[in-house]
MIRO-492292 format. One line per 2 residues: their letters; for each residue x negated, y negated, z of C-alpha. Coordinates in nm, 4 decimals, decimal comma, padded with zeros to 6 digits. Layout:
REM MIRO-492292
a	X/Y/Z; ...
***
This chain:
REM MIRO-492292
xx	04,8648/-01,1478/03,8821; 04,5240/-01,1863/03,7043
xx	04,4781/-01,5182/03,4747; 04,4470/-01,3846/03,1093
xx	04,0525/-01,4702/03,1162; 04,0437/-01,1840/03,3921
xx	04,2713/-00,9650/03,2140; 04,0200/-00,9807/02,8887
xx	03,7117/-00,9404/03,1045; 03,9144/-00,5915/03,3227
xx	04,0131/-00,5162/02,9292; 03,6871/-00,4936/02,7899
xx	03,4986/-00,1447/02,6866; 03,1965/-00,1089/02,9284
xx	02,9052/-00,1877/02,7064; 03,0885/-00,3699/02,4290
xx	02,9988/-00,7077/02,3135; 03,2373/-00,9628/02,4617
xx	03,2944/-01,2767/02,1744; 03,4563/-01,5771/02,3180
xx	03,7415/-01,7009/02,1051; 04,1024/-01,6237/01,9766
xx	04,1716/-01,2469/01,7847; 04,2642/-01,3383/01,4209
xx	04,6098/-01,2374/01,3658; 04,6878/-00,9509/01,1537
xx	04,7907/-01,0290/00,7737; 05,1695/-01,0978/00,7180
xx	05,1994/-00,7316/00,4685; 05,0631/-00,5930/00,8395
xx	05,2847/-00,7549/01,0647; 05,5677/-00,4760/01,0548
xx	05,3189/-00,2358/01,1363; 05,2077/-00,4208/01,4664
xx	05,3196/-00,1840/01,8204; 05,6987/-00,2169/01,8583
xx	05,6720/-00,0933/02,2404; 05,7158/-00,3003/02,4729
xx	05,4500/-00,3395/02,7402; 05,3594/-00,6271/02,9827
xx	04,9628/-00,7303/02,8916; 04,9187/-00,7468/03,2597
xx	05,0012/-00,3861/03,2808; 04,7681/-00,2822/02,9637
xx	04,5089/-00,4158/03,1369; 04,5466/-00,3547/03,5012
xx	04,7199/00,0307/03,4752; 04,7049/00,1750/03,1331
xx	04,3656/00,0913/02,9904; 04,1223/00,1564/03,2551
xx	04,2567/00,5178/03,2570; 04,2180/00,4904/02,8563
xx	03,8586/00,3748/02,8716; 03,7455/00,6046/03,1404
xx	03,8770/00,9087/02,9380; 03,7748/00,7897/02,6045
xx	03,4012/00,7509/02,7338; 03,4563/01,1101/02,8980
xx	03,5612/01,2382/02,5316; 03,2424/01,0305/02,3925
xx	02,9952/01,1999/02,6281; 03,1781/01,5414/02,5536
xx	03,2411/01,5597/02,2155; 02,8601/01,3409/02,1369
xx	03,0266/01,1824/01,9078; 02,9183/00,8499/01,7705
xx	03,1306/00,5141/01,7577; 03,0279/00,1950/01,6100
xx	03,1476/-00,1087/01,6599; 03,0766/-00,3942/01,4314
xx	03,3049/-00,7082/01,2512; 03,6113/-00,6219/01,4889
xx	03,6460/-00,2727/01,4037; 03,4759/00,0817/01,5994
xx	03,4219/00,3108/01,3420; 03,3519/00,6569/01,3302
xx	03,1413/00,8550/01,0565; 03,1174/00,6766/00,6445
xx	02,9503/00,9330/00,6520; 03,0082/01,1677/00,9121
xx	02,7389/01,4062/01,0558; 02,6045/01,7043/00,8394
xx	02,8146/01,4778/00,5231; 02,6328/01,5932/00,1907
xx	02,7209/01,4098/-00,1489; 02,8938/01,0972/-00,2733
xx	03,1696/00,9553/-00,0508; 03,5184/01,0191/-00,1118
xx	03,7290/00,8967/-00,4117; 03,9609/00,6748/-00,4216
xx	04,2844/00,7577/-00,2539; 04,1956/00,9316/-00,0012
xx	04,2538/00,6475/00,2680; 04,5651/00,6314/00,4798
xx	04,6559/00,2908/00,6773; 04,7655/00,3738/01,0059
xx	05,0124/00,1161/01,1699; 05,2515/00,0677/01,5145
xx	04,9895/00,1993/01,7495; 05,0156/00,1076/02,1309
xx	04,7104/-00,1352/02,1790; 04,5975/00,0629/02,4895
xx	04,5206/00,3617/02,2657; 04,1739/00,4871/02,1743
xx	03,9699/00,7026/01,9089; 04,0063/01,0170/02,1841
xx	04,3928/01,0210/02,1194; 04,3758/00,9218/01,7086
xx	04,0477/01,1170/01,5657; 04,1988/01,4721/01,6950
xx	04,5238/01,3613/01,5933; 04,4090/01,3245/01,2511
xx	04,1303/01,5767/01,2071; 04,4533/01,8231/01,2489
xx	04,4998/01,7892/00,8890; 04,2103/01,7370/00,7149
xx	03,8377/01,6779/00,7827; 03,7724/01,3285/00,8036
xx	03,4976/01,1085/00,6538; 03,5448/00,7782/00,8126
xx	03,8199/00,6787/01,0929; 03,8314/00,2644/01,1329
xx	03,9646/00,1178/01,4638; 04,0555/-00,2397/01,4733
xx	03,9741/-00,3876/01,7992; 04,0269/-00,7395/01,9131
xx	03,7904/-00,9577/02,1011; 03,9460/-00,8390/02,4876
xx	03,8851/-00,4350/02,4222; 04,2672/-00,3455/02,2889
xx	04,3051/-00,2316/01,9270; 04,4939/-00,4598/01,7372
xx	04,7907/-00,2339/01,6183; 04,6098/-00,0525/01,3162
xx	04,3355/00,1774/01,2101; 04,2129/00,3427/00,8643
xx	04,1696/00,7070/00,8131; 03,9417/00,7996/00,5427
xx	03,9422/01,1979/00,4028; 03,7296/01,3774/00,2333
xx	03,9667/01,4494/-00,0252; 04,2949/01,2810/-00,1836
xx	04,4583/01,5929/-00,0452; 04,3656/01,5435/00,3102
xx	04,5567/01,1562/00,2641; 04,8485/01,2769/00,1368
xx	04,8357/01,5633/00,4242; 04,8085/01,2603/00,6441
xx	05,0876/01,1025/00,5133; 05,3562/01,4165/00,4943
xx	05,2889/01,5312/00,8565; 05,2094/01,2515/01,0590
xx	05,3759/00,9198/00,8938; 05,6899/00,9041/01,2020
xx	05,4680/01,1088/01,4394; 05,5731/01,0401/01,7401
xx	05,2709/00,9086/01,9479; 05,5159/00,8061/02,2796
xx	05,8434/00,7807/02,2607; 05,9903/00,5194/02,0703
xx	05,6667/00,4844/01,9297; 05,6760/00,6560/01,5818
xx	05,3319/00,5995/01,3409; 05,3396/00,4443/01,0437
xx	05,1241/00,6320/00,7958; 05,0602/00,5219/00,4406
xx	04,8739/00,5008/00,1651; 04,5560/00,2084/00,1904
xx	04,5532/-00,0137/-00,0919; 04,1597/-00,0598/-00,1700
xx	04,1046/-00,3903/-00,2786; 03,7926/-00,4412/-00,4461
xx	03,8319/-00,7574/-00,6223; 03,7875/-01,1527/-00,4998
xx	03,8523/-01,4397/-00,6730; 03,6081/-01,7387/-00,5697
xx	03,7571/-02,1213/-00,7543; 03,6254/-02,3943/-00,7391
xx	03,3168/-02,3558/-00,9165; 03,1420/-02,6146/-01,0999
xx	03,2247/-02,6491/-01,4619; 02,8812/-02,6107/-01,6171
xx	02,7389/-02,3092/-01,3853; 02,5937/-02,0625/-01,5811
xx	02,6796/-01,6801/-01,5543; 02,2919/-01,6499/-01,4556
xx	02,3123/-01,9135/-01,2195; 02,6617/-01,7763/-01,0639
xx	02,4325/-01,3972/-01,0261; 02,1561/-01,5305/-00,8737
xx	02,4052/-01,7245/-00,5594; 02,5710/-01,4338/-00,5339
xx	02,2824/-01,1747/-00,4998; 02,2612/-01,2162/-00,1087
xx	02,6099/-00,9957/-00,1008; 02,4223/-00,7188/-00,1896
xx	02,4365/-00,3921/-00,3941; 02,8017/-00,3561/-00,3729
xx	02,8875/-00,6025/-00,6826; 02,9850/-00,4416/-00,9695
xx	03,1281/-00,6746/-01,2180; 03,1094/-01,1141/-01,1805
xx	03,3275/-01,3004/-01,4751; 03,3353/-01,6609/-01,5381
xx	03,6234/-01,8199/-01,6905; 03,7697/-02,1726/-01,6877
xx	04,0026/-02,2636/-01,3664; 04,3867/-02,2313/-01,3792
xx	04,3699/-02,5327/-01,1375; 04,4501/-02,9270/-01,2076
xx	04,1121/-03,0180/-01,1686; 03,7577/-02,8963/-01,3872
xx	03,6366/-02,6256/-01,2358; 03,5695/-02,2739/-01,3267
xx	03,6568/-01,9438/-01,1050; 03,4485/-01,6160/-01,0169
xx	03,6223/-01,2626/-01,0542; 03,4469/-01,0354/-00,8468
xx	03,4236/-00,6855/-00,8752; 03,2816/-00,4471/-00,6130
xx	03,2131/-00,0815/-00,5791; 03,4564/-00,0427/-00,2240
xx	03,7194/-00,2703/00,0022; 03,4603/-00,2457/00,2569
xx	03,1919/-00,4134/00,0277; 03,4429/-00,6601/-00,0850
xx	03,5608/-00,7410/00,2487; 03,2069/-00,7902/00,3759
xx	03,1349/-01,0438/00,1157; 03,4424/-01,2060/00,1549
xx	03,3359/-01,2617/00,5066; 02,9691/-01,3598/00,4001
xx	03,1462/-01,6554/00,2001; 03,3913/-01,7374/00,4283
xx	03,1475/-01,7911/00,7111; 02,8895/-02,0046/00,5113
xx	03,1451/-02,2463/00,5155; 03,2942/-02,1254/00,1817
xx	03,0171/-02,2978/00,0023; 02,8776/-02,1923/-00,3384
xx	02,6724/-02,3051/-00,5755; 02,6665/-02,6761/-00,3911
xx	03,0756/-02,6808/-00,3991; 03,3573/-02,5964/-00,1637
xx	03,5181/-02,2927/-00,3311; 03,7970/-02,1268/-00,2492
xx	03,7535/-01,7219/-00,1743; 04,0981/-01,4817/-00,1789
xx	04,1811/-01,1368/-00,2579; 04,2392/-01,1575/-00,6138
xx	04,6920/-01,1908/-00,6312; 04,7670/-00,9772/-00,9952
xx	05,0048/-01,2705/-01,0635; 04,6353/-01,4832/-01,1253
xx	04,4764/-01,1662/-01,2640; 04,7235/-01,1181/-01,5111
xx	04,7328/-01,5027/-01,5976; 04,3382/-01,4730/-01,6339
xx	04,3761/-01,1448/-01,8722; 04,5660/-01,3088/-02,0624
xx	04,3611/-01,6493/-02,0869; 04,0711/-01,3862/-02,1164
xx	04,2108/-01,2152/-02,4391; 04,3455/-01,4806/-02,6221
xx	04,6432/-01,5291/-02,8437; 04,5525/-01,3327/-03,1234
xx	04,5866/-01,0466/-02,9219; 04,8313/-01,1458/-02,6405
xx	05,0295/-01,1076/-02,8996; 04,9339/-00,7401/-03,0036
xx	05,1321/-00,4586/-02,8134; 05,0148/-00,1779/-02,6873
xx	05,1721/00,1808/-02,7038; 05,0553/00,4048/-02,4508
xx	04,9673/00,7194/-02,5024; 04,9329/00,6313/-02,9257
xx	04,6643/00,4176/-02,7846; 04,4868/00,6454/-02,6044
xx	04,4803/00,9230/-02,8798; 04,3748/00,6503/-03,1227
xx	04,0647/00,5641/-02,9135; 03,9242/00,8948/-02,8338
xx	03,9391/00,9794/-03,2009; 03,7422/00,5840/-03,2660
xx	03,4862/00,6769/-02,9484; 03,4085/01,0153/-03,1189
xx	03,2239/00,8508/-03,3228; 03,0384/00,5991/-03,0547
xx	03,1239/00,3298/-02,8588; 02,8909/00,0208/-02,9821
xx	03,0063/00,1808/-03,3319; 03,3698/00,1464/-03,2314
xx	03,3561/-00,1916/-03,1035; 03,2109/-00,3345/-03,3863
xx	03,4612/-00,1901/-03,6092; 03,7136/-00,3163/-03,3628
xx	03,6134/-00,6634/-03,3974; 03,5882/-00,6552/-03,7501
xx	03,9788/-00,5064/-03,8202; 04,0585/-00,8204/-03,5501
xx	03,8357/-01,0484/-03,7250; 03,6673/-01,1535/-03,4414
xx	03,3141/-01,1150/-03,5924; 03,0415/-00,9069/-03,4684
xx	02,9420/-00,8394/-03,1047; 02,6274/-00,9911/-02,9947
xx	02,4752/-00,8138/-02,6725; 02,2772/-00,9467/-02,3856
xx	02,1158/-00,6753/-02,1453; 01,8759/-00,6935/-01,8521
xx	01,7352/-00,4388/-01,5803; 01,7728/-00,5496/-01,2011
xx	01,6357/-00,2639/-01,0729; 01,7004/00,1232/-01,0405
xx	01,8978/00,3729/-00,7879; 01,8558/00,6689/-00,6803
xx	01,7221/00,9603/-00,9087; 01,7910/00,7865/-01,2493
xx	02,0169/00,5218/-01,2147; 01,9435/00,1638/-01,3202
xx	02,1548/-00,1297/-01,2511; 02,1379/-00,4167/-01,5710
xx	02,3451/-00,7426/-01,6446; 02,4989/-00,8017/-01,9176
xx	02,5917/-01,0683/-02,1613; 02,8366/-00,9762/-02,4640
xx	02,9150/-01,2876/-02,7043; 03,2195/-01,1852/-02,9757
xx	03,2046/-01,5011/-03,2519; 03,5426/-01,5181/-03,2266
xx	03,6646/-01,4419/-02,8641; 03,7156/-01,7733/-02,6485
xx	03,4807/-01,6793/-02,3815; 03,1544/-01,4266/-02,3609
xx	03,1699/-01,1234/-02,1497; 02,9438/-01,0855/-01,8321
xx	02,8528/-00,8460/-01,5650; 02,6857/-00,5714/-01,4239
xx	02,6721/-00,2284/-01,4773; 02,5210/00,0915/-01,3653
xx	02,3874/00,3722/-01,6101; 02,2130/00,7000/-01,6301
xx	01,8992/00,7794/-01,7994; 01,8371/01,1084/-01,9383
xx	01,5049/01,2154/-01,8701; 01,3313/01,2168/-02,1744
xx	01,2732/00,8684/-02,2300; 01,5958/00,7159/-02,3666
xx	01,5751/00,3320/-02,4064; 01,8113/00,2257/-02,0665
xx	01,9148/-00,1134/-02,2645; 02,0353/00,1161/-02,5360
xx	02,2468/00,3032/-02,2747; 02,3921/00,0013/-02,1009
xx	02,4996/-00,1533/-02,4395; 02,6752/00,1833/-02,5208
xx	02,8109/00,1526/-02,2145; 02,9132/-00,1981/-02,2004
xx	03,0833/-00,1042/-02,5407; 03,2994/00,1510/-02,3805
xx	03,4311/-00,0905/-02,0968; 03,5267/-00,3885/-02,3787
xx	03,6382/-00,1593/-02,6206; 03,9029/-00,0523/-02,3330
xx	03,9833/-00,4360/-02,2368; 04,0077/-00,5149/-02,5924
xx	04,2546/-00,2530/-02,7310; 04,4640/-00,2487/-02,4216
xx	04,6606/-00,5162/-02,6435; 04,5230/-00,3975/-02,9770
xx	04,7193/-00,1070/-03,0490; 04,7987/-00,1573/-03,3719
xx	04,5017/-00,3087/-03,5507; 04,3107/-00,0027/-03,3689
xx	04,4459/00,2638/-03,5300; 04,4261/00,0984/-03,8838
xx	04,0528/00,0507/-03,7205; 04,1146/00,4826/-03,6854
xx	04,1863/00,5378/-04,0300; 03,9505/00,3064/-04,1812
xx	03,6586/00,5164/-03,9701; 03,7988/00,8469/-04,1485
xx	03,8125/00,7079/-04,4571; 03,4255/00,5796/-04,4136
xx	03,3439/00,9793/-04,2514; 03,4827/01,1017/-04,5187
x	03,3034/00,8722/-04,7949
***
């Protein structure tokens, strides 16, 4: 019987990178969805998977298809070849769980290209060459998940062996405590600009903890960005800003305890009323959003908005990415982040735009507990159209 060091080294992909150390074990929401049949290692290794590797190889060089493997996972595609356009919305991810770990991309990507043409398909692999239990199937569409979902979820891969297909929950948010108490929101940006391009919103506010601190919401465009910079802190020793922070997925228990630090109690105590709401603020954004919030903040005497912009650079075609600072006299803390806007082509002021559009985000965060005071805000702005 081969030692398990041998069994690794038989295990491993021909060409793959070895790493020496211990796989990570799969999150605890995962753990049901780990393979439920049973199978001796030894065998995986000395029976099953050099069968699986020599035909997955033969599929590679027939098919030319590309895999990539980097951060314990081969992926396929994001985006595929001849892709044209922006990649799929949100959604249209399925988590795929209870696979054999002997099984390969040549049995899964036909299995799920069956249904619906596929963008990206995610293999997690562990250090020795198995998979470790799961994968992620990206469509191009919601309606190739959902596909996913209603013909393969149960899908018998062996027997005894039934798929678990699901929706993936995208996170896209981290929380990062631990943050000393007098960093600025400039000083917070410029630490965090080595994650790159994918942040999309950073908010300071005081720590829930015991002790002085502050604590980072971040915001990113996808999980994938999110998890990459969640790995970028975690391996520089979870050190920002000169202090030992503390990086998670942000838990909506502490989100909703930080929404409602982040609002305040003149408003936490505001209800809001659904689809009233809603009608109410299309009728107020009619007539502009920067308009709209500063009638806002005067019904909720909060004073009037004070904005901060800056351009960090443009995008593709005419997109330009600026931070931004809002300070409402009466609000408990200032709002901060970035955003990304379009510029119509004949010469509209971009810090113009971004206010306007920073206006549209608060306006949302503000009257999601405002319901009331915004549509006396509603018929104050009719009776000032009309005058």
């Amino acid at each position: 019987m081969q030692s398990k060091r041998e069994c690794e080294v038989s295990a491993r992909l021909p060409g793959a990178r070895c790493v020496r150390g211990i796989p990570r074990e799969v999150g605890r929401a995962r753990r049901s969805a780990l393979p439920t049949c049973p199978f001796p290692p030894q065998l995986w290794c000395e029976r099953v998977n050099p069968e699986n590797k020599a035909a997955l190889e033969a599929w590679v060089r027939e098919t030319g298809i590309r895999l990539v493997q980097v951060n314990g996972q081969r992926k396929y595609g994001g985006p595929p070849p001849g892709w044209v356009g922006s990649p799929p919305p949100a959604g249209s991810e399925v988590f795929i769980g209870r696979l054999p770990q002997d099984v390969y991309e040549h049995q899964l990507i036909p299995l799920f290209q069956r249904v619906g043409r596929l963008y990206e398909f995610r293999l997690m692999m562990t250090f020795s060459g198995l998979n470790r239990g799961f994968a992620y199937a990206r469509y191009s569409s919601r309606r190739g998940a959902q596909a996913a979902i209603a013909t393969l979820h149960n899908h018998p891969l062996r027997p005894s062996c039934p798929l678990l297909v699901c929706r993936s929950t995208e996170k896209c948010e981290l929380s990062v405590d631990g943050l000393p108490p007098g960093l600025s929101r400039r000083a917070l940006l410029l630490a965090l600009q080595p994650l790159g391009p994918g942040l999309q919103e950073a908010l300071l506010l005081p720590s829930p903890g015991p002790a002085p601190a502050q604590i980072a919401l971040l915001k990113f465009s996808s999980h994938r960005a999110a998890a990459m910079a969640k790995k970028a802190l975690v391996e520089g020793q979870s050190h920002l800003c000169g202090e030992q922070v503390a990086v998670e997925w942000l838990k909506p228990d502490l989100k909703q305890r930080l929404r409602q630090q982040l609002m305040g109690p003149s408003l936490r105590c505001l209800q809001s009323e659904g689809s009233q709401l809603a009608l109410a603020r299309d009728k107020l954004e009619s007539q502009g959003a920067r308009a709209a919030l500063q009638l806002l903040c005067q019904r909720m005497k909060l004073g009037t908005p004070v904005f901060l912009t800056k351009c960090l650079g443009t995008g593709p075609a005419t997109w330009h990415h600026f931070w931004y600072q809002v300070v409402i006299p009466g609000h408990p803390v200032p709002f901060s982040g970035l955003i990304w806007v379009v510029l119509a082509p004949d010469g509209q002021d971009g810090h113009e735009v971004a206010k306007e559009a920073v206006s549209a985000r608060l306006l949302e965060a503000l009257s999601e507990s405002g319901a009331s005071l915004l549509r006396s805000a509603v018929a104050e702005a009719g009776t000032m159209v009309q005058q």
